[in-house]
TORNUMAR-556142 format. One record per residue: residue in one letter; x, y negated, z of N, C-alpha, C, O, CB in turn. Coordinates in steps of 0.05 Angstrom, whole numbers, plus 32768, in hexadecimal, padded with zeros to 4 digits. Atoms other than C-alpha are relative to their C-alpha. Glycine has a CB too. Layout:
AXYZXYZXYZXYZXYZ;...
//
This chain:
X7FE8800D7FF77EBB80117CD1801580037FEB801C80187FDF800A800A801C;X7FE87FFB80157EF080027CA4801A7FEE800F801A7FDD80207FF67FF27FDD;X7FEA80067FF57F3A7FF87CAF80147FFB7FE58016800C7FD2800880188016;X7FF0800F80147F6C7FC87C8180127FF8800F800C7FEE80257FF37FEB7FEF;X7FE680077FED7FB17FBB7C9980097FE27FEC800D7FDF7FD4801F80218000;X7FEB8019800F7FCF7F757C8880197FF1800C80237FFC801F7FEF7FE67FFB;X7FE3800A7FFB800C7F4E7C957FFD7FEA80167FE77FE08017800E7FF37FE4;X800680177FEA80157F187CD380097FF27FF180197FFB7FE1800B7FFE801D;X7FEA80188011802E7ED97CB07FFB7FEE80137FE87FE880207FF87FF37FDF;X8005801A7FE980477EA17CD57FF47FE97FF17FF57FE47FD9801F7FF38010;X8011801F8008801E7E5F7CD480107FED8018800C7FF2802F7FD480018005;X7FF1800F7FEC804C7E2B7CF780118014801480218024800B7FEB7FEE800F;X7FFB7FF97FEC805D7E417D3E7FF2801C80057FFB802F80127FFC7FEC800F;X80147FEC7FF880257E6E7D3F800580187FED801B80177FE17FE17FF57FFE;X7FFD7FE3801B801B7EBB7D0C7FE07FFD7FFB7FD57FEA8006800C802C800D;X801A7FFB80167FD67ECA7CE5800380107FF6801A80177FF27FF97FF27FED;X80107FEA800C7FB07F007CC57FF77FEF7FE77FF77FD67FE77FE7800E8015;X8015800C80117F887EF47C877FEE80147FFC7FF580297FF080097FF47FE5;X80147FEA80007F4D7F1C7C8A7FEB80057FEC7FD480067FF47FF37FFE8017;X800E7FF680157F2E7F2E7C497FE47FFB7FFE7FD58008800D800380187FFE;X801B80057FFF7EEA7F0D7C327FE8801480047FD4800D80107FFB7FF57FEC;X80127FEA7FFD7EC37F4B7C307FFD8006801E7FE680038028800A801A7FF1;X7FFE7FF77FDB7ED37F607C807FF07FE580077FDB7FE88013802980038014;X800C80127FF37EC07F0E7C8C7FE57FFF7FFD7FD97FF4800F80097FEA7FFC;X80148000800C7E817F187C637FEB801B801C7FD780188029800980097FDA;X800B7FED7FF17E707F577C8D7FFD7FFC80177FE680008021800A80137FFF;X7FFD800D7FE47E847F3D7CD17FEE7FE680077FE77FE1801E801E7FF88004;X801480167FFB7E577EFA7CC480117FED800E800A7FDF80207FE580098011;X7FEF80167FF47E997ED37CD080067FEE7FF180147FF37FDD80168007800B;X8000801B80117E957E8B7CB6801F7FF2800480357FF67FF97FE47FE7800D;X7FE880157FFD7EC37E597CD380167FFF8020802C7FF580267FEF7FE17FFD;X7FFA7FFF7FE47EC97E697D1D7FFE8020800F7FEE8032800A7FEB7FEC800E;X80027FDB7FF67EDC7EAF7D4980058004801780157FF3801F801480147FF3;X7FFF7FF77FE27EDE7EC97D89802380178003802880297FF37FDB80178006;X7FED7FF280037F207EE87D988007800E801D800C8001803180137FF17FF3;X7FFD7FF57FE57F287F237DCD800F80178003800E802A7FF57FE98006800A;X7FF37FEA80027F567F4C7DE67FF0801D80147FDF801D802780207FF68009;X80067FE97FEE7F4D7F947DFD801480168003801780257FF07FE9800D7FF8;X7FE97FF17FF97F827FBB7E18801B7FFF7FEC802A7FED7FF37FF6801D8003;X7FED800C80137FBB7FBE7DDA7FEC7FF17FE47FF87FEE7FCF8018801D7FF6;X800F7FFF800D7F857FAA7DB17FF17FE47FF77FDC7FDF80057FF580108009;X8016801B80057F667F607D8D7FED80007FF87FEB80077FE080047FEE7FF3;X801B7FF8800F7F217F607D857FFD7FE07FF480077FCF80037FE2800D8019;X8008800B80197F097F287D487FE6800580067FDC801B8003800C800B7FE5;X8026800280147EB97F127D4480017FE9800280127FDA800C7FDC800C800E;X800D801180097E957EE47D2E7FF47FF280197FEB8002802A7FEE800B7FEC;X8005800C7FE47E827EB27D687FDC7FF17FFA7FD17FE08007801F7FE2800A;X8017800A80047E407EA57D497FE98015800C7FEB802D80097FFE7FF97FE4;X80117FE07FF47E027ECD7D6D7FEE7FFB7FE57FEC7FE77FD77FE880008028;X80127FF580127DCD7EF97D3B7FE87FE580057FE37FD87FF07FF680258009;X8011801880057D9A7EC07D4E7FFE7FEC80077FED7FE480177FF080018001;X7FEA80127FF27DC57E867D537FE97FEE7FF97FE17FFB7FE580247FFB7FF4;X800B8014800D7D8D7E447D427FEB80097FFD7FDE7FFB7FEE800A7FF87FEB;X80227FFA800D7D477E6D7D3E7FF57FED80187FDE7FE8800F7FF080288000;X800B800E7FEE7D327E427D7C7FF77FE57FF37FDF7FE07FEE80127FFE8016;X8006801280157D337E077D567FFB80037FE57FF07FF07FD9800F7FF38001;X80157FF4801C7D1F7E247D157FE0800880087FD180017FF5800F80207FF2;X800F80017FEA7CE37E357D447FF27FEC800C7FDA7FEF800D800A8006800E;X8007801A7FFD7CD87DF67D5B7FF17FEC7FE87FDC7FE07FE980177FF78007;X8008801480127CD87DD17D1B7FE680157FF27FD180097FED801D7FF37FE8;X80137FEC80067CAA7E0D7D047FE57FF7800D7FD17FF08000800A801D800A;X8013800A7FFE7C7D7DFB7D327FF07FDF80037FD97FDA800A7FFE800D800D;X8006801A80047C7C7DAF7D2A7FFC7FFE7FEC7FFE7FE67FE9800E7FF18004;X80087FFE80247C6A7DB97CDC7FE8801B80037FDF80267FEF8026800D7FE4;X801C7FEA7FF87C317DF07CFC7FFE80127FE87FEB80147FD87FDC7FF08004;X7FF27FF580197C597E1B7CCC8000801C8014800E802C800980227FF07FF2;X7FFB7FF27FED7C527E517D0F7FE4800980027FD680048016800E7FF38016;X80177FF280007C157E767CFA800080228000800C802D7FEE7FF47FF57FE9;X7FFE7FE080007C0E7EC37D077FFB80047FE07FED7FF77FD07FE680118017;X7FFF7FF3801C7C1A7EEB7CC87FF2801780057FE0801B7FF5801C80057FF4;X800D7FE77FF77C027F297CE47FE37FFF80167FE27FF9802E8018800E800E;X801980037FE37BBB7F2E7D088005801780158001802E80107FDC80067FF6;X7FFC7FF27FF17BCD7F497D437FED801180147FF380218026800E7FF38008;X801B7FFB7FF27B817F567D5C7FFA80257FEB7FEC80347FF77FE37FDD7FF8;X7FFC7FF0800C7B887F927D278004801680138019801B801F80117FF87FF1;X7FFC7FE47FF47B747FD77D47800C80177FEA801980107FD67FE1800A800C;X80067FE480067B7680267D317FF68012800D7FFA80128025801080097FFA;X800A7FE77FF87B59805D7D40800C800780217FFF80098036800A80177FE8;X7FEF7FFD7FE47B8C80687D797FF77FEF80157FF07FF5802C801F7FFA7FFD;X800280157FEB7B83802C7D977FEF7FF7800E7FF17FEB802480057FF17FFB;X801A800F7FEF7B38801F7D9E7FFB8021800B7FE6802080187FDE7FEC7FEA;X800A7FE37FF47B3080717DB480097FFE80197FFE7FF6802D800B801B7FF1;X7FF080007FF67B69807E7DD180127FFA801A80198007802D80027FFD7FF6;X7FEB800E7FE97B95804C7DF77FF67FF880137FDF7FF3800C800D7FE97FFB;X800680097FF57B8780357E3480117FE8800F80277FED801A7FF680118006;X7FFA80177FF27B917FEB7E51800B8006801D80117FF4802D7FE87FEE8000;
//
C-alpha cells in the first residue's frame, strides 16, 4: 500500500484529484471507477472485474475449436493409482 497526498482542484462546479499513472497502472484503472464511501473515508477502484470478457473469449475459443485441453488430465502418480480412493 502506498500513500501520495495531492491537491483537490476545481473542475467547473465540481473539485478533482489527479491520481498519478503509476497508482492507475497498479489499480487496473482505465477510463471508468467505482466510487465508495466508508465512514470519513473515499474508496477509488477500478469498476472493471479480474475476468471481465473471458466468457466470450471462451466462446469464440470454442467456435474456432481453439478449446483443446493442454494438459492430459487422465495423467496419474504413484499417489493416485495406490493411494487415493474414489
Amino acid at each position: 500500500m502506498s500513500t501520495v497526498k495531492t491537491k483537490v482542484i476545481r473542475i467547473g462546479n465540481s473539485r478533482g484529484i489527479r491520481i498519478p499513472k503509476v497508482i492507475l497502472e497498479q489499480c487496473h484503472i482505465n477510463d471508468e471507477v467505482e466510487l465508495e464511501t466508508k465512514e470519513d473515508c473515499l474508496v477509488i477502484k477500478s469498476s472493471h472485474t479480474a475476468r471481465e470478457g473471458w466468457d466470450s473469449a471462451f466462446q469464440k475459443m470454442h467456435e474456432n475449436q481453439e478449446d483443446i485441453l493442454i494438459i492430459d488430465d487422465k495423467s496419474t502418480n504413484k499417489f493416485d493409482a495406490d493411494e487415493w480412493e474414489w
